[in-house]
C-alpha positions as CSV (number, residue, x, y, z in Angstrom):
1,X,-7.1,6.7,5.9
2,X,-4.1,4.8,5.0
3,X,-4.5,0.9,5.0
4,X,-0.7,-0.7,5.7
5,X,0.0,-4.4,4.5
6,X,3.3,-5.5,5.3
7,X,4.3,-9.0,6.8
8,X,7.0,-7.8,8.9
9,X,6.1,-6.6,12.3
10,X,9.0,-4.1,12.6
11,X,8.4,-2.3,9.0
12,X,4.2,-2.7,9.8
13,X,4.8,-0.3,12.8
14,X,7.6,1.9,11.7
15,X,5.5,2.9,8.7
16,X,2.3,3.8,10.8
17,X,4.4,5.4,12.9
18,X,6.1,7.7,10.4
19,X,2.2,8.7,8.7
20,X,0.2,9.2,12.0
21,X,3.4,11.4,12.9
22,X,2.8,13.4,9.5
23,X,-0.8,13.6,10.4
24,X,-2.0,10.8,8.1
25,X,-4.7,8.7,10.0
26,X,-3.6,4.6,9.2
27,X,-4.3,1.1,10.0
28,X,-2.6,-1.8,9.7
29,X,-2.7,-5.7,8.4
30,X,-0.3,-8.1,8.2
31,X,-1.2,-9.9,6.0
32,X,-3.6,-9.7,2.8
33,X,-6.7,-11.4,4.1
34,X,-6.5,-9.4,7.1
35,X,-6.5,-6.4,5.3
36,X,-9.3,-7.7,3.3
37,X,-11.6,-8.0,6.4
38,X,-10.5,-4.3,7.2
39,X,-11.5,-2.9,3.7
40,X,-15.2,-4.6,4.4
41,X,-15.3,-3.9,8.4
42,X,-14.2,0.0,8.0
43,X,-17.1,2.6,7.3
44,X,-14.9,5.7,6.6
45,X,-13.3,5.7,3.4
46,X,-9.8,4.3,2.7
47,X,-7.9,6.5,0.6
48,X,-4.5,4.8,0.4
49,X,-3.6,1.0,0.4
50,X,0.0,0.8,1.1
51,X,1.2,-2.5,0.8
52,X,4.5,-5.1,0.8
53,X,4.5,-6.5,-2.8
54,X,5.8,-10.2,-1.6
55,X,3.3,-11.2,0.7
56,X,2.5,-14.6,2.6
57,X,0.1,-16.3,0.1
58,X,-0.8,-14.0,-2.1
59,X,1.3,-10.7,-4.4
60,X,0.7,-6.8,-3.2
61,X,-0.4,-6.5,-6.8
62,X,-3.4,-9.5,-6.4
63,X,-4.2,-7.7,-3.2
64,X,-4.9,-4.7,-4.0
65,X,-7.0,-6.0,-7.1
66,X,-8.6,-7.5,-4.6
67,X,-9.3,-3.9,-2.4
68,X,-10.3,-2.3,-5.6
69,X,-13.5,-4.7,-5.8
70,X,-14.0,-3.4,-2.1
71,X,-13.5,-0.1,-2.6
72,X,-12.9,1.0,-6.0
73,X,-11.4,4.7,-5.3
74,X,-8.3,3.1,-3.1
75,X,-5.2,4.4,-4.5
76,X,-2.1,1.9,-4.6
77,X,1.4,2.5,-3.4
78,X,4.0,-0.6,-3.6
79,X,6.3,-0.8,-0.8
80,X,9.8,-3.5,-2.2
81,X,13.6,-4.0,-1.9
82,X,12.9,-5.5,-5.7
83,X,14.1,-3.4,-8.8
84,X,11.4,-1.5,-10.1
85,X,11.8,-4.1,-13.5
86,X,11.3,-7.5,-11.2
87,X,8.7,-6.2,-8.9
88,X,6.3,-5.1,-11.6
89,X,7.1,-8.9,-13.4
90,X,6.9,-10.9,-10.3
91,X,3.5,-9.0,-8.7
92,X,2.1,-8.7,-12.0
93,X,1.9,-5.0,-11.5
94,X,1.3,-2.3,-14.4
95,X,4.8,-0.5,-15.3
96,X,3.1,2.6,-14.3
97,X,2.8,1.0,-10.8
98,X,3.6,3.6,-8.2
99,X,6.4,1.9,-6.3
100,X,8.6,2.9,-3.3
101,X,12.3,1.1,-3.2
102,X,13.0,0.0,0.7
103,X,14.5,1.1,2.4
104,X,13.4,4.6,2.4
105,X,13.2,8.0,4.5
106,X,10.1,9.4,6.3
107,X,10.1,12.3,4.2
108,X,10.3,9.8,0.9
109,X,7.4,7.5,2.0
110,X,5.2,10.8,2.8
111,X,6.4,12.5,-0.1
112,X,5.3,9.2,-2.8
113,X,1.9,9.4,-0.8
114,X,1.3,12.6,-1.2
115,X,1.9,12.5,-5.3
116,X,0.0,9.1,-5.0
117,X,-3.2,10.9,-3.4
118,X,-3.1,14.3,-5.3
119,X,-2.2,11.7,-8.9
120,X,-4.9,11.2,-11.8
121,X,-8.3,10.4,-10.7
122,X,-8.5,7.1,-11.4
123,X,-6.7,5.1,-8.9
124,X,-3.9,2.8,-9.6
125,X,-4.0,-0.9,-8.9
């Protein structure tokens, strides 16, 4: 399962439209403490958090620190329009952050999920 943060409406439903067209199961929040009350709500794992990294209230990166106390196997993948150098400053994000420039291709966001999921074994927050 592939949990989807993102603000914008548009984006939020291109996105799960693009995995559960690839096969990739997903849900959807739109903002982080919606996606919080997912993480405890859902009884199946959640492999992926794929999330905005300028969220209302709160950074992707403090989000998914927050997941990872939920469920501490999630993997991470950053979704921004930010340089890879200001993203990781402004979210507070380690430089080994897996990150995914917007706007991107179908075959791009299934392609960084992919690496994300097969990666190391510890996940990446």
């Amino acid at each position: 399962m592939v949990l989807v943060v993102e603000d914008d409406q548009d984006n939020r439903q291109m996105v799960v439209h693009i995995l559960e067209r690839y096969g990739l199961a997903a849900m959807s929040a739109p903002e982080p403490a919606e996606a919080l009350l997912a993480c405890e709500a859902y009884s199946e794992p959640i492999d992926l958090l794929l999330t905005d990294i300028a969220l209302p209230g709160v950074s992707g990166g403090a989000l998914a620190r927050s997941v990872a106390v939920l469920r501490p196997d999630v993997r991470v993948l950053y979704m921004t329009a930010m340089p890879r150098d200001i993203a990781v400053r402004r979210a507070q994000l380690r430089p080994d952050a897996n990150i995914l420039t917007k706007p991107f291709t179908a075959d791009q966001l299934t392609t960084m999920i992919k690496t994300v999921l097969a990666g190391p074994d510890s996940p990446q927050s």
